[in-house]
ZAMARGU-4260 file (C-alpha; in steps of 0.2 Angstrom, whole numbers, plus 5000, padded with zeros to 4 digits):
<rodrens>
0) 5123/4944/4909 | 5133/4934/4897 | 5134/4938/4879 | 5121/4927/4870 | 5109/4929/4884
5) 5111/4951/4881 | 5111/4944/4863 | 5093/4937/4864 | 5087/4947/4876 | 5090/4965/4862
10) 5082/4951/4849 | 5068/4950/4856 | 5065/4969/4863 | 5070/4973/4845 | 5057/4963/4834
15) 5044/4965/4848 | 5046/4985/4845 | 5048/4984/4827 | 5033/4973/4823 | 5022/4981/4835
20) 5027/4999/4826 | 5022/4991/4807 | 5040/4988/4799 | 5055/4974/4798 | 5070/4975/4808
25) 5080/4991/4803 | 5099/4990/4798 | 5112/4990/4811 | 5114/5010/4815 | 5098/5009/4821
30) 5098/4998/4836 | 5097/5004/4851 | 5111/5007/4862 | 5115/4994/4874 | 5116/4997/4893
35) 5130/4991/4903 | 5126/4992/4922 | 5137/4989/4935 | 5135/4983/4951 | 5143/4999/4965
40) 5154/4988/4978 | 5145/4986/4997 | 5128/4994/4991 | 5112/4982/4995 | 5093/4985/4991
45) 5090/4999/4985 | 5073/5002/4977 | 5070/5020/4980 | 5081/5033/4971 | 5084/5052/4971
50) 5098/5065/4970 | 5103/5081/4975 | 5120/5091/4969 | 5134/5077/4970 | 5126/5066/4981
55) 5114/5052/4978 | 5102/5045/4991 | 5095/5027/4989 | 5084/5015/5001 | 5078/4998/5000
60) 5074/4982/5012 | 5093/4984/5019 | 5092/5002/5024 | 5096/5018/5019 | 5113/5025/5009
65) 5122/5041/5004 | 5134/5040/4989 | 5146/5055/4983 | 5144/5053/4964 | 5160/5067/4962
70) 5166/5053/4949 | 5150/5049/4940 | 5154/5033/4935 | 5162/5027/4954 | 5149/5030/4967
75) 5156/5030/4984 | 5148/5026/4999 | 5149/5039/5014 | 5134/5036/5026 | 5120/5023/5029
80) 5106/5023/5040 | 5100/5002/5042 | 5084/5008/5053 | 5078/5019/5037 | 5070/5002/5025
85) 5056/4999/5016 | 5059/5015/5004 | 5048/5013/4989 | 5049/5029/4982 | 5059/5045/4986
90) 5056/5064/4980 | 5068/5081/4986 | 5061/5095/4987 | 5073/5111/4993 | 5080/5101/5008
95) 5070/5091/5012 | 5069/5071/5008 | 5053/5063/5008 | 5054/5045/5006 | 5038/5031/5005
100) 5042/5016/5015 | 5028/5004/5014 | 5022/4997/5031 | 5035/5011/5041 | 5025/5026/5032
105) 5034/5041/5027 | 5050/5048/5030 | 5054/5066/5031 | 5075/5072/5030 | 5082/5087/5034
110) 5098/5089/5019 | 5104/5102/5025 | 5119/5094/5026 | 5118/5083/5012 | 5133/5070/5015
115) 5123/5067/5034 | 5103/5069/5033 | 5094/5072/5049 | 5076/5062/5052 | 5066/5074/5056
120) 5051/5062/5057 | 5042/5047/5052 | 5026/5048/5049 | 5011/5032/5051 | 5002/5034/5034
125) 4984/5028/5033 | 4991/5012/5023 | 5005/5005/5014 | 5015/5021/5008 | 5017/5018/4990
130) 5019/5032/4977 | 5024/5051/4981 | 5022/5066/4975 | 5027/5084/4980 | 5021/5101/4978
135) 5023/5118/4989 | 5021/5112/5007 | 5011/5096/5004 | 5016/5079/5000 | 5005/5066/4991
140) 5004/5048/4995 | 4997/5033/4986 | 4993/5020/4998 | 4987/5005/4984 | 4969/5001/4986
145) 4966/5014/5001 | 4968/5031/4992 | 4979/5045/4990 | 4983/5053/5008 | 4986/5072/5007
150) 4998/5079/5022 | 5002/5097/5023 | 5021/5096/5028 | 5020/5116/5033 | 5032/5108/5048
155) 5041/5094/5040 | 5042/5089/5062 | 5025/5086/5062 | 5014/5084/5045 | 4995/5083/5046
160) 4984/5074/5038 | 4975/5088/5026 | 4964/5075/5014 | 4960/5057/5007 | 4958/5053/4990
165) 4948/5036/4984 | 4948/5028/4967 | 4957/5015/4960 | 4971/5006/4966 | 4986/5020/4963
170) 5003/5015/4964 | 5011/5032/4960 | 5007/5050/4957 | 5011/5066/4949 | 5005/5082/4953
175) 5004/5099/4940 | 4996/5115/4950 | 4979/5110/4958 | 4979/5095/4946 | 4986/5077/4954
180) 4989/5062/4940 | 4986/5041/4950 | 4995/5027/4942 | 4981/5014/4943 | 4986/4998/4942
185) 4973/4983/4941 | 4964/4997/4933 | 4976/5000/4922 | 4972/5020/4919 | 4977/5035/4925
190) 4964/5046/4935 | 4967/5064/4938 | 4958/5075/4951 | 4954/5093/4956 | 4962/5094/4973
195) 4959/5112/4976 | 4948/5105/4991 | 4959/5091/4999 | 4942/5085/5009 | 4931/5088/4990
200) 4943/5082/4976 | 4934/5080/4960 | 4937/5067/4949 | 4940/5074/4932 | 4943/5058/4922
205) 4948/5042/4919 | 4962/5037/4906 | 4963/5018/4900 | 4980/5010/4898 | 4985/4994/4887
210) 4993/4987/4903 | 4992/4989/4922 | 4995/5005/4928 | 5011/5013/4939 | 5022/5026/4936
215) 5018/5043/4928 | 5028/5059/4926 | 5022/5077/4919 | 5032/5089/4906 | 5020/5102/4900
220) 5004/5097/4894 | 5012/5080/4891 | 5007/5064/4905 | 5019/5049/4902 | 5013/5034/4909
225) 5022/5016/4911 | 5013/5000/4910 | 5016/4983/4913 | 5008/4964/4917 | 4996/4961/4906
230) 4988/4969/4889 | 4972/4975/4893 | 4966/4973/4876 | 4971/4964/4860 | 4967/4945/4858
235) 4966/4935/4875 | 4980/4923/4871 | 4992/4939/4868 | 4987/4947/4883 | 4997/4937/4899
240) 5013/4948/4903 | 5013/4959/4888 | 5005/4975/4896 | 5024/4983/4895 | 5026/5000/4888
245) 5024/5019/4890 | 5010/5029/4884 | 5013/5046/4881 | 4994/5057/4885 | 4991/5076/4878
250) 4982/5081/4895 | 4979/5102/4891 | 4958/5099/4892 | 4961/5086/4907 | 4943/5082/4905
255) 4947/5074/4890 | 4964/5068/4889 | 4970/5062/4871 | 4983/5048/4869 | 4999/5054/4856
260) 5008/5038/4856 | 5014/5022/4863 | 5027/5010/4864 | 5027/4992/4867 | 5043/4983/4878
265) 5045/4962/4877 | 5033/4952/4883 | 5039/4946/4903 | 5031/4938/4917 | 5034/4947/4930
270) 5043/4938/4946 | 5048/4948/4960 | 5043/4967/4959 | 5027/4973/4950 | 5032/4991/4949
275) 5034/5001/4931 | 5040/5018/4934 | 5045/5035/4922 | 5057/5050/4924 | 5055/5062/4911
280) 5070/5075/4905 | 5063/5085/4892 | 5059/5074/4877 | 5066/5060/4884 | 5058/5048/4895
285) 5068/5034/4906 | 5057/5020/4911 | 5061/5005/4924 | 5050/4989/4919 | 5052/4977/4934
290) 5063/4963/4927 | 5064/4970/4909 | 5076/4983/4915 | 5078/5000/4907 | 5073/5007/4891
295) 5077/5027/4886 | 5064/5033/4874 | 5066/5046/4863 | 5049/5055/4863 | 5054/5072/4852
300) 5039/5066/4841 | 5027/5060/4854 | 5017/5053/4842 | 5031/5042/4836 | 5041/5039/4853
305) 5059/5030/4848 | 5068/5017/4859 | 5086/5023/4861 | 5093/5011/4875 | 5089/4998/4884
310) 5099/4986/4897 | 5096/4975/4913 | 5109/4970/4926 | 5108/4953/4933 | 5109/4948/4950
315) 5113/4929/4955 | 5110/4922/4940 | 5093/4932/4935 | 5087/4950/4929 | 5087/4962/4943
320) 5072/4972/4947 | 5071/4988/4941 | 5066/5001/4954 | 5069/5018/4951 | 5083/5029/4940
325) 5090/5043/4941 | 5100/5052/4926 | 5117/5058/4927 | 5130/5067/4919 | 5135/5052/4905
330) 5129/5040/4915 | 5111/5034/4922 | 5109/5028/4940 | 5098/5013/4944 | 5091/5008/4960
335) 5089/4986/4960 | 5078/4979/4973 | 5087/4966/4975 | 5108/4967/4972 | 5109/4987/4976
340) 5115/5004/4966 | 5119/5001/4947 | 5126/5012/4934 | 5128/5011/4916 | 5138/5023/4905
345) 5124/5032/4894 | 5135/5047/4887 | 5120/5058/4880 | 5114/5056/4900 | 5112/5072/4910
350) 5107/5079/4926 | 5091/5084/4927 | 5089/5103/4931 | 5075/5107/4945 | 5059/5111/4935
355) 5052/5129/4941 | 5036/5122/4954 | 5019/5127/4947 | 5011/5132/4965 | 4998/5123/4972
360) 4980/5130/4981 | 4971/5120/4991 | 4959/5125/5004 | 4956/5113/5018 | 4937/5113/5023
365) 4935/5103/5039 | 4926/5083/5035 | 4908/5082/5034 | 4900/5074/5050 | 4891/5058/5049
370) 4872/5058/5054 | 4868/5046/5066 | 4887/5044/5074 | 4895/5055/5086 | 4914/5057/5081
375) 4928/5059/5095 | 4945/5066/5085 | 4958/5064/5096 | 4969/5074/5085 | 4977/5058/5074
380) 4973/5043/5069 | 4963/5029/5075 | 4969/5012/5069 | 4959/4997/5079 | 4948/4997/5093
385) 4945/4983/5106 | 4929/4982/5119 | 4931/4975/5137 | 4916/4978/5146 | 4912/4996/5148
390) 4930/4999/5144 | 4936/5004/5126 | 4954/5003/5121 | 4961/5011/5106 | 4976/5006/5096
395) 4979/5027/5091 | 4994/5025/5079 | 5009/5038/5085 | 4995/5045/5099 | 4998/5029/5107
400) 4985/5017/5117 | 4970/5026/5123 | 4956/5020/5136 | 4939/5026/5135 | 4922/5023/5147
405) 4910/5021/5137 | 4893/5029/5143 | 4877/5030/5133 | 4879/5050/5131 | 4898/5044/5124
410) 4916/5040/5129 | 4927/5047/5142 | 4945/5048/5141 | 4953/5039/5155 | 4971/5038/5151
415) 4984/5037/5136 | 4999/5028/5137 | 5012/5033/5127 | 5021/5020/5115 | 5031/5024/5099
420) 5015/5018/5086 | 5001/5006/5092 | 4993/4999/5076 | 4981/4986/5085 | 4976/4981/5101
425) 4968/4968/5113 | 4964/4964/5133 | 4964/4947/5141 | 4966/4943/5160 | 4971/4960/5164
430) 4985/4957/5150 | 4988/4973/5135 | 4992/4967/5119 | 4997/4978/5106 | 5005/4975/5088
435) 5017/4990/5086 | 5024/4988/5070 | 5042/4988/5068 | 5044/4988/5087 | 5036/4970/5087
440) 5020/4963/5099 | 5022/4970/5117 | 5013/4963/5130 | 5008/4972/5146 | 5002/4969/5162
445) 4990/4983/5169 | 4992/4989/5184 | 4978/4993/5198 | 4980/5010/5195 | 4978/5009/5176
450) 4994/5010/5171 | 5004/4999/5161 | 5021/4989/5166 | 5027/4981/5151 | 5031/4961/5154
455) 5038/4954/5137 | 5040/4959/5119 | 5044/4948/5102 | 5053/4959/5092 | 5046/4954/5075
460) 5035/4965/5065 | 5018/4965/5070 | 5007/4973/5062 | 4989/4964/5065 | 4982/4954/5083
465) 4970/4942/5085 | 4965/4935/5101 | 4957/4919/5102 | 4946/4907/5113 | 4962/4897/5118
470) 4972/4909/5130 | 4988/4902/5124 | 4989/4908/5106 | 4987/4924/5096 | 4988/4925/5078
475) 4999/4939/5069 | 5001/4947/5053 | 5014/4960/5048 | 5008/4966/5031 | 5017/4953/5019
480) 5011/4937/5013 | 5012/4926/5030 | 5002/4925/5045 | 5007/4918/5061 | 5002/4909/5077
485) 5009/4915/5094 | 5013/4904/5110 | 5010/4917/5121 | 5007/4908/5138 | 5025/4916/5145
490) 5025/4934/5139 | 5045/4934/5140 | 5047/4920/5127 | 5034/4921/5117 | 5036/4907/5102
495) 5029/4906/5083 | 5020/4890/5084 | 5014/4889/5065 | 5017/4900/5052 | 5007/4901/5037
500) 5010/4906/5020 | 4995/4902/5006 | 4998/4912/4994 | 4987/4928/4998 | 4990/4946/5006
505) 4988/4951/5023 | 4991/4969/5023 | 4976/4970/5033 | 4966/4959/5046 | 4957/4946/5035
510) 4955/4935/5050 | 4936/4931/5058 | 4933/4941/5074 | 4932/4927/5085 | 4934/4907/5084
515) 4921/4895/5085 | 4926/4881/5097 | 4942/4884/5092 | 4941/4884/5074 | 4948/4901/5067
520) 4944/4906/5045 | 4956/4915/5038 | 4953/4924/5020 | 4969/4925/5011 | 4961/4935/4994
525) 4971/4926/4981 | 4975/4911/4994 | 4959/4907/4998 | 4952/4903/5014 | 4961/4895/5028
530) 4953/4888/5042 | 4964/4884/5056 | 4963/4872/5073 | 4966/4878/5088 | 4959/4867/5099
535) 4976/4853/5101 | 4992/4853/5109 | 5000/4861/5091 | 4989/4870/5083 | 4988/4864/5063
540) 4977/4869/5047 | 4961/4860/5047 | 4956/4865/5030 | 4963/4877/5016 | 4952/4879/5000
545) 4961/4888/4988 | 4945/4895/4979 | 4946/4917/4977 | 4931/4920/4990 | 4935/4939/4995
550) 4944/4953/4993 | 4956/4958/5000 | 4951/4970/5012 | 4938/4959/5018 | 4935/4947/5033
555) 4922/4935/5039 | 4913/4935/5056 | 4905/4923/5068 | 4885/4924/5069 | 4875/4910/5078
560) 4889/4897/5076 | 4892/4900/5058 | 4905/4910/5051 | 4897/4924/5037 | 4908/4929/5024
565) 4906/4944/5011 | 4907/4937/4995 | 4909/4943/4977 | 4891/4939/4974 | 4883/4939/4991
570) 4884/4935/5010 | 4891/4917/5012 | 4886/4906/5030 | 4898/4892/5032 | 4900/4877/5043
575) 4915/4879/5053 | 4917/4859/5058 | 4916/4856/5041 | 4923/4871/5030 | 4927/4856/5017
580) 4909/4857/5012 | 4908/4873/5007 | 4898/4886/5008 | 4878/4880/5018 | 4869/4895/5010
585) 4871/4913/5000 | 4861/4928/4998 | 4860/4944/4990 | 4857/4960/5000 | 4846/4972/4991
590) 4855/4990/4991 | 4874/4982/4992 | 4882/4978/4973 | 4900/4973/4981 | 4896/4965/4998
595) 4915/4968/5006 | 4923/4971/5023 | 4928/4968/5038 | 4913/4960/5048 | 4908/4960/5066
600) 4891/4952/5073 | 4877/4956/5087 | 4865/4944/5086 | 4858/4945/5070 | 4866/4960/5065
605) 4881/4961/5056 | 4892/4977/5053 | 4905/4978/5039 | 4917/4991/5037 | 4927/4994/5021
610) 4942/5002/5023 | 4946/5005/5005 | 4929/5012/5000 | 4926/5019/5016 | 4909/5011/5018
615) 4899/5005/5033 | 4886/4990/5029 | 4874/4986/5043 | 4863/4970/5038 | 4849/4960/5048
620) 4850/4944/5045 | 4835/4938/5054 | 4831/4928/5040 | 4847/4920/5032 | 4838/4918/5015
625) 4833/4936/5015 | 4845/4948/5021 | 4841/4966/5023 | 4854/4984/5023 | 4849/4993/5038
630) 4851/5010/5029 | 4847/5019/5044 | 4861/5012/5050 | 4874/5012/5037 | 4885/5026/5027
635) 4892/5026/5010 | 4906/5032/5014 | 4915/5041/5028 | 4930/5053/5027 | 4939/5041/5036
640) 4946/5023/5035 | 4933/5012/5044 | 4942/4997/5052 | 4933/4984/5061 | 4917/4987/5071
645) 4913/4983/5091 | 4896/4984/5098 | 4892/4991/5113 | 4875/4988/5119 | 4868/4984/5104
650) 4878/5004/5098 | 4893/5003/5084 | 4911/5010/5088 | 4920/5010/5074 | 4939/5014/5073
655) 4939/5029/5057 | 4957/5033/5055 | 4960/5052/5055 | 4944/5056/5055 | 4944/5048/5073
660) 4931/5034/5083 | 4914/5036/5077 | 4901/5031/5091 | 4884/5028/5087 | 4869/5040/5093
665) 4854/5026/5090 | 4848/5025/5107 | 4841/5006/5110
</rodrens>
């Protein structure tokens, strides 16, 4: 950064501090000091951040690196590892590494020889690993809007899913004895919980933030808590991009937490990298704000926290993204998302001691069982499902594909093919597909016998299949912000024929569950709904309306020729020939406050399932204008993730995550 720019930059951090606090610009002594980072030679992305004796262990989009940090100021690259990405954040604990990496889950390091770790295993999270906490033998993972996913890493080689959280949508987490602290970030709290019983966690409170949620850290009885996009309170016009800060939060009665102090950082649109973290050493508290940088806070007084420091490197012309930091002796370490390892000379810096471990309980009582649904547990997690015929194939995570006969009394296991991670699945013409994340979309032809002989793979991320009317495209998602249409006719070459980016997330499946004459919706959340033909030589967009229709985590499905979305304020028929239109006719279900899901129809039944929440909505629509919630039918919410529904003579299987397929008893 050039010198008027840092010039304007600790203007503005300065008179946005000072006015907010009550009092003019100080004299000159008082400013705070000014980080100088420096780029380390050779290193590349490197969000995630953690240390252990003189080595220091970062991970990004580019892989993972070990650096000796012998000379605290010239980190030295000795070891990378380019098939360890997507780290997000990263913990130590004893010697093991435990590092969240989005779509690739978790990873588990042996350091027992630092300077080389050893994979010991990756684990398939129920989501997108986020934050990550760890205490004793468990390890606690924020998966955004899904939950907090408990494993008991007893055997680091094999960790088990002990526990699922709901509530908000957490970024990060902290965890003090039997007592775990969520980063809430549209919410913009933090939510503590009880998780003495991983299956019953209780939820204590919830604490409002002035700015969306991320990062939080524990000393004592003290929560500190970083904030960023936008004020939640104070005059609308003030609000956009001016949520920054960190919040320091007396937690003793955790009931009731009371807030000490506060302290605001410049106002900044955030542009690559929502992401606000905190590392505490004693009363100081570092905090990484997305392209604000870094800011040290002197917290002695936590009523009256102090800024002491603040800097940003730059990267191609622009602030970097601020991941994670890690304090060292005169110096602090700073993982960039984008250029690689910083460091800055910061000479009251220090090494942060381990902390003494407070230990953690919990009692793990086996998940309630659903009335109405017999559950199959196959001993891990159940992702997609896909019916053909009396034959039922499950995409089954790291248990691989599994193929069920379905009978009225239940399924039969016929066979599991082993593959690395199946995360969804579908048959055609005696042709397997399966989306298997990092290991791209396999497609396999099945033998006579059942077995499977693979005949082509497209070695791109995939982590969502759809198949559709036309057998020569499949559409594909990988978790990011762009779907794809396949070519798929020559399963040795298969093509991307359009690929599609609107402006929404696809971390799930938000397509329909079938086309209508060739004519496929698509709900992009933010992007709004894109409709897509299918039915010409190229396939092309036939209609995108930009207009927020659903969450997220919901997707529309076919019934009578009409597509039925979940909307904010009711179920939605549309005209799939002319999606221009708009919506024909909506109505509100008696019993459902948030219609949202993933939809599947049987007749004039239609079954959503909610991953996030957990809930399963079963609705007649016999009469369009006048929907009703078959609560005999549905649950408000399962142990598990539901994904999308099948019917099977007139019967639900639902795909439930770790809590395994759920198959329903309602004889018809």
């Amino acid at each position: 950064m050039n010198r008027k720019r840092m010039e304007r930059f600790i203007a503005a951090m300065l008179t946005a501090f000072f006015m907010l606090c009550g009092y003019s610009l100080p004299a000159e002594e008082t400013k705070p000091e000014r980080l100088e980072f420096r780029k380390v030679p050779g290193s590349r992305s490197s969000t995630a951040i953690a240390r252990k004796g003189v080595y220091l262990y970062t991970c990004g989009w580019s892989g993972m690196s070990v650096y000796d940090i012998s000379k605290a100021l010239e980190p030295r690259q000795i070891w990378t590892n380019p098939g360890i990405r997507g780290g997000r954040q990263m913990r130590i604990a004893g010697n093991l590494l435990y590092l969240t990496a989005r779509e690739n889950g978790l990873w588990i390091l042996d350091l027992s020889e630092p300077s080389k770790p050893k994979v010991l295993t990756r684990f398939d999270t129920t989501e997108l690993a986020t934050g990550l906490a760890v205490a004793g033998k468990y390890a606690f993972i924020t998966e955004r809007i899904y939950g907090t996913e408990i494993l008991d890493c007893s055997n680091p080689k094999n960790p088990r899913h002990a526990g699922f959280i709901r509530g908000g949508e957490i970024q990060s987490a902290a965890v003090r004895g039997n007592l775990l602290f969520g980063g809430s970030w549209g919410g913009g709290s933090v939510i503590v919980w009880d998780i003495s019983d991983a299956a019953r966690p209780k939820l204590l409170s919830t604490f409002r933030l002035n700015g969306f949620g991320d990062g939080v850290a524990v000393s004592g009885n003290l929560l500190y808590a970083a904030t960023g996009m936008h004020a939640k309170s104070g005059p609308e016009a003030t609000r956009p991009h001016n949520g920054h800060g960190l919040e320091i939060i007396n937690f003793a009665d955790p009931r009731s937490p009371k807030r000490l102090g506060h302290i605001r950082f410049p106002a900044r649109k955030v542009k690559y990298f929502d992401s606000w973290s905190v590392t505490v050493d004693g009363t100081r508290a570092y905090v990484t704000d997305t392209n604000n940088g870094v800011f040290v806070v002197n917290a002695a007084n936590p009523e009256k926290p102090e800024l002491i420091a603040a800097g940003c490197p730059e990267y191609r012309g622009e602030n970097e993204c601020a991941g994670s930091l890690i304090p060292g002796d005169g110096c602090i370490y700073l993982g960039g998302m984008r250029g690689g390892l910083y460091v800055a000379p910061f000479q009251s810096a220090r090494t942060i001691p381990e902390q003494e471990e407070i230990p953690v309980a919990i009692k793990e009582t086996p998940p309630a069982e659903i009335p109405g649904f017999q559950r199959i547990d196959i001993g891990g997690q159940v992702r997609r499902v896909f019916l053909d015929g009396n034959t039922l194939y499950a995409a089954c995570s790291t248990q691989g594909i599994r193929v069920f006969r379905v009978e009225k009394d239940g399924l039969e296991l016929l066979r599991t093919h082993p593959v690395a991670c199946s995360y969804d699945v579908a048959v055609l013409c005696g042709l397997l597909y399966s989306a298997e994340g990092r290991d791209g979309l396999a497609v396999y032809r099945i033998q006579p016998d059942g077995s499977l002989s693979e005949m082509g793979r497209e070695r791109k991320t995939c982590m969502h299949l759809r198949l559709v009317g036309n057998p020569r495209y499949l559409i594909a998602s990988s978790q990011g912000m762009e779907f794809y249409i396949k070519d798929i006719s020559d399963p040795e070459k298969i093509r991307t024929v359009l690929s599609c980016r609107p402006g929404g997330l696809f971390y799930t499946d938000t397509t329909g569950d079938r086309d209508v004459n060739g004519i496929l919706p698509v709900n992009c959340h933010g992007g709004g709904v894109v409709w897509i033909d299918l039915r010409g030589e190229q396939p092309a967009i036939l209609h995108h309306s930009k207009k927020f229709l659903s969450n997220q985590s919901s997707a529309p499905c076919v019934m009578s020729g009409k597509v039925l979305f979940p909307t904010s304020s009711g179920y939605a028929f549309f005209n799939p020939e002319h999606p221009e239109k708009g919506m024909e006719n909506r109505a509100k279900v008696p019993g459902i406050r948030q219609p949202s899901g993933t939809g599947t129809a049987d007749g004039t039944v239609a079954a959503f399932t909610d991953r996030a929440a957990g809930r399963i909505d079963v609705i007649d629509f016999s009469d369009p204008d006048h929907p009703r919630l078959l609560k005999n039918r549905s649950v408000a919410s399962i142990p598990g993730s539901p994904g999308r529904p099948v019917f099977w003579k007139h019967r639900l299987i639902i795909p439930a995550g770790f809590y395994g397929i759920l198959f329903e008893n309602r004889q018809n």
